[in-house]
C-alpha positions in Angstrom: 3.9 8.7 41.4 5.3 8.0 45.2 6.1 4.3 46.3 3.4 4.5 48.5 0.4 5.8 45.7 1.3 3.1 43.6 1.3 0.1 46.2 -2.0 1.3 47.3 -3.2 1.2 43.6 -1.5 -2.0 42.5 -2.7 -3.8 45.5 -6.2 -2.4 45.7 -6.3 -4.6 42.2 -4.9 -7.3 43.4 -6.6 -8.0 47.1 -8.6 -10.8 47.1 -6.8 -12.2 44.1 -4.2 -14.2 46.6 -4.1 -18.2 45.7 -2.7 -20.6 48.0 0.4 -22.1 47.0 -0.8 -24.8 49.4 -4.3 -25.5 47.9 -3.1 -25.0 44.2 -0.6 -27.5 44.6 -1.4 -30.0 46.8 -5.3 -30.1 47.7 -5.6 -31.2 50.8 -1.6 -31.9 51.2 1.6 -29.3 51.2 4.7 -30.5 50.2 7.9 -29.3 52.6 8.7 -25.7 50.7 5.3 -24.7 51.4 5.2 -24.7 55.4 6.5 -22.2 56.7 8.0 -21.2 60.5 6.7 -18.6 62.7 10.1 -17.0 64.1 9.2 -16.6 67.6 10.4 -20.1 67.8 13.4 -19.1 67.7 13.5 -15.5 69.4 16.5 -16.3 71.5 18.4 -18.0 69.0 17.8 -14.6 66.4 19.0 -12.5 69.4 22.4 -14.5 69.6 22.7 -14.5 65.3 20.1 -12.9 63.6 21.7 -13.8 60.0 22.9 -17.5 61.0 19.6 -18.7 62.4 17.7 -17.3 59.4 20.4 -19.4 57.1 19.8 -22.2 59.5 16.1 -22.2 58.9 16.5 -21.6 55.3 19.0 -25.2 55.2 16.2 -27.1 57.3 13.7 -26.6 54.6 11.6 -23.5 55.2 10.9 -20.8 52.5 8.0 -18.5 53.9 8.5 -17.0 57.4 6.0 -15.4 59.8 7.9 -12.2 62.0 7.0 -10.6 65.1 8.2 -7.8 67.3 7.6 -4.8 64.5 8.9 -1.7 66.2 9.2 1.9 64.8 10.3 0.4 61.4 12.0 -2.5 62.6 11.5 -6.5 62.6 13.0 -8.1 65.6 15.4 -5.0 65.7 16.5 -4.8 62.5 15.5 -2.5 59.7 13.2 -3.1 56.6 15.3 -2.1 54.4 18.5 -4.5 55.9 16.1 -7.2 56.7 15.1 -7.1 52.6 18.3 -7.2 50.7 18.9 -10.4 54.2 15.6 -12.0 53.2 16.6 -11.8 48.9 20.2 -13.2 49.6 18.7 -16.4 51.5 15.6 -17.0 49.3 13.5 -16.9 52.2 10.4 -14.7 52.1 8.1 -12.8 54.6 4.6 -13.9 54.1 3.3 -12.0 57.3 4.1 -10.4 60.9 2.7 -10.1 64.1 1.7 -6.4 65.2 0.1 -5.0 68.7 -2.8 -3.2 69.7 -1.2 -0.6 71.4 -3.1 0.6 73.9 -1.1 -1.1 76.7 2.4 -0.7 75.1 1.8 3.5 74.0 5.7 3.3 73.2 5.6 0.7 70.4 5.2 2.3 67.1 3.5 0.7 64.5 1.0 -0.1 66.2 -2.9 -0.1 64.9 -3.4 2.9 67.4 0.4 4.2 66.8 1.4 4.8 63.4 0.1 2.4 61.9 0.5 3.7 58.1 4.4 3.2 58.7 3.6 -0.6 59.5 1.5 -1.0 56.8 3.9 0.7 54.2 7.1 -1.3 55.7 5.0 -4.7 55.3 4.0 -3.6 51.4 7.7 -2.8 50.8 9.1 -6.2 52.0 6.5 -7.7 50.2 4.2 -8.8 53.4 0.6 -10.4 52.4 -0.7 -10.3 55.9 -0.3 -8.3 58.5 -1.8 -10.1 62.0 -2.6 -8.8 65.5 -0.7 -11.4 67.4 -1.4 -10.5 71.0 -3.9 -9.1 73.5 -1.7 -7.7 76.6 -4.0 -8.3 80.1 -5.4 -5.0 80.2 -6.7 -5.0 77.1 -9.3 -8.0 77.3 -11.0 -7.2 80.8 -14.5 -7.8 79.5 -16.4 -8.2 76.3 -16.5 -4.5 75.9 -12.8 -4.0 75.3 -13.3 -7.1 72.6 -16.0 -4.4 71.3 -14.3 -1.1 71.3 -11.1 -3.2 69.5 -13.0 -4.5 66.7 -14.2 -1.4 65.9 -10.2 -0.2 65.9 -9.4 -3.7 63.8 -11.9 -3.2 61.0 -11.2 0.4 60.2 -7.5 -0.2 60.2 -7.6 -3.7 58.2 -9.1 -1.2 55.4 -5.4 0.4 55.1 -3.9 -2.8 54.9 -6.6 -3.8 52.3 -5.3 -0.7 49.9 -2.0 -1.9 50.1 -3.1 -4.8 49.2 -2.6 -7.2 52.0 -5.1 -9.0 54.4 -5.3 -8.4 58.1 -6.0 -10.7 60.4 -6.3 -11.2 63.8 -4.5 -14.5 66.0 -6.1 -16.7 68.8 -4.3 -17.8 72.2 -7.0 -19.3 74.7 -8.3 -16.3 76.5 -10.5 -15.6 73.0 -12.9 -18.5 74.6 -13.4 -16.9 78.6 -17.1 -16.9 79.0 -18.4 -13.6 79.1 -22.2 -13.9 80.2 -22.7 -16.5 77.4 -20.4 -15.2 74.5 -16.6 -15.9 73.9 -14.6 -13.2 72.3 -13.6 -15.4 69.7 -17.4 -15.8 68.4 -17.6 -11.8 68.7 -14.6 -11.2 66.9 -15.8 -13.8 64.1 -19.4 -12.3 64.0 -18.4 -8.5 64.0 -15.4 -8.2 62.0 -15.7 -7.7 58.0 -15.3 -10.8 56.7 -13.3 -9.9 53.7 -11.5 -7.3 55.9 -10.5 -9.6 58.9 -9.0 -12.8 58.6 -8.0 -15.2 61.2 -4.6 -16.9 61.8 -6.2 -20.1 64.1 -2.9 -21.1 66.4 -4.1 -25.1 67.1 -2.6 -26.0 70.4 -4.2 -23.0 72.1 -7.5 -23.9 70.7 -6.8 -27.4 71.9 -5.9 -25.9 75.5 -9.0 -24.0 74.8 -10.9 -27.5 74.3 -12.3 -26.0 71.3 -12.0 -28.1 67.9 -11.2 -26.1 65.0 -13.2 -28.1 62.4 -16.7 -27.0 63.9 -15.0 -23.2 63.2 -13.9 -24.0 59.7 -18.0 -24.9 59.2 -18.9 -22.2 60.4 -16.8 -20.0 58.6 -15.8 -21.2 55.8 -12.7 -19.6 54.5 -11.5 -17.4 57.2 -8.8 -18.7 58.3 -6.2 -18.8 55.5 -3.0 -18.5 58.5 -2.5 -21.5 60.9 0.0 -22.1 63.6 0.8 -25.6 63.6 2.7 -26.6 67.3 1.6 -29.7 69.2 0.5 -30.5 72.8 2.3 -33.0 74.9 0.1 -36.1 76.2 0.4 -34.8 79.7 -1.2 -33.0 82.4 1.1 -30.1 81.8 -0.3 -30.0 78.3 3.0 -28.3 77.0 4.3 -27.3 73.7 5.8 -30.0 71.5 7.0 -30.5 67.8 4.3 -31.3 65.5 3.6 -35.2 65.6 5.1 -35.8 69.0 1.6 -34.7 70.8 -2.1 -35.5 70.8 -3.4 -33.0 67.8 -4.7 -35.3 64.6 -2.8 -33.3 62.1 -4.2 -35.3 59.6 -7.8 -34.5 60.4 -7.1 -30.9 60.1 -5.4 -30.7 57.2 -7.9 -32.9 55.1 -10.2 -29.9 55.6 -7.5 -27.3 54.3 -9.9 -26.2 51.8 -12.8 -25.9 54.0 -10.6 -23.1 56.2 -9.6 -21.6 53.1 -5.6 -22.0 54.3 -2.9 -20.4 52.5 -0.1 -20.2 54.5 0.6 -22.9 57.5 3.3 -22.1 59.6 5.2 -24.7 62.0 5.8 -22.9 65.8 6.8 -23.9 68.6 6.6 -21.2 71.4 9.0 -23.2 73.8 10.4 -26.5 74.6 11.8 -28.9 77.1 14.8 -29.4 75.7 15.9 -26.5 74.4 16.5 -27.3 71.2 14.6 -24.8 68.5 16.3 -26.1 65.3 15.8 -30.2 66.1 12.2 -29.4 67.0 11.0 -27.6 63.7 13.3 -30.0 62.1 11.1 -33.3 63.8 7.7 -30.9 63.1 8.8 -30.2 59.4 9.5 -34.0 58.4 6.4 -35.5 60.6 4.3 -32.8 58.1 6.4 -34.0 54.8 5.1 -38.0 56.2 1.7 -37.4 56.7 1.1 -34.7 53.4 
């Protein structure tokens, strides 16, 4: 039987049997191995030392990491295949990545319009259990009827990653809630995608900038959001990033209704900084989560 035959029929089994190491162990709480980092925190630092930021991260505390910047096979420039046997000799695993569209950027491959069986094959070999649209470019959210022709796009194609057995989803910024004659994308993309097809990975300091409170989603949809970015918001007119517990976002709040969002993996981010320093911020984010869990 090929490789890819049998990951299609061992995950087909398993989809929809994933359990949250967060919920099963902790409730309402996650203890420190159990947050993980999304790596475009640290996208310059990888570019300087790919291998000795991912051993930095790994000494801080952080076990389950969230990747971006999949391109023709590779993760942040570097191969599956190297990027496995790195991963193993750390103990650090990849729990999901962030993928494009592709119709803005036609010379990405692995896209969901570009080859997206490679992507989907490459995340079932590392072991992936999401697979995430992470970004919108400008062109590509004009009007409601883009949001319309892309869910179309994002259902069909979450049905590949389901045989693999892996769960798409689909990440927020703020431009998900631009009034469009009465409707926000984000309430079209919640209504119209397959609920046990499409996930969503809610990023909380955009839905703050947004003014939106998560809570009122996770009662509304109970269970779809099993990814979450957790980066703060500086008490400011700027309304900046900042490490989790230096901002204005009631972490505790959110997490007491863990279960309610159905969350599996939470992953600490930061997407920049004003001091520069990557490492000391997921650091002060990491401990302020071990205080309050």
């Amino acid at each position: 039987m090929k490789r890819r035959d049998f990951l299609k029929i061992s995950g087909a089994s398993s989809i929809g049997m994933m359990a949250s190491p967060y919920l099963m162990s902790c409730g309402s709480s996650a203890t420190t191995s159990e947050y993980g980092l999304g790596l475009y925190t640290i996208r310059n630092e990888l570019k300087q030392d790919y291998r000795g930021s991912l051993e930095k991260v790994a000494q801080i505390g952080f076990r389950n990491l969230e990747f971006f910047d999949y391109d023709n096979g590779k993760y942040i420039g570097t191969s599956s295949a190297e990027l496995k046997k790195m991963l193993s000799d750390l103990n650090l695993k990849i729990r999901s990545c962030h993928y494009y569209l592709g119709e803005h950027k036609t010379e990405i491959k692995g896209t969901l319009i570009n080859d997206w069986e490679m992507a989907v094959n490459d995340a079932a070999e590392l072991g992936q259990e999401y697979m995430v649209i992470g970004w919108l470019f400008e062109e590509e959210r004009q009007s409601l009827d883009d949001y319309k022709r892309h869910i179309d796009v994002l259902n069909k194609q979450a049905e590949l990653v389901n045989s693999y057995g892996m769960q798409f989803g689909y990440h927020n910024h703020d431009f998900e809630f631009i009034d469009f004659d009465g409707q926000t994308p984000y309430d079209l993309l919640l209504e119209r995608c397959d609920p046990d097809l499409v996930k969503f990975e809610m990023d909380m300091y955009w839905m703050y900038k947004a003014d939106q409170d998560p809570v009122k989603y996770f009662e509304k949809h109970p269970g779809q959001f099993p990814l979450w970015h957790m980066k703060d918001m500086t008490n400011d007119s700027e309304q900046f990033f900042a490490a989790v517990g230096e901002g204005v976002i009631d972490w505790s709040r959110l997490l007491s209704h863990a279960e309610l969002a159905g969350l599996v993996y939470p992953f600490v981010e930061q997407d920049d900084s004003r001091n520069k320093k990557q490492f000391e911020n997921i650091t002060n984010s990491l401990n302020h989560l071990k205080k309050i869990s």
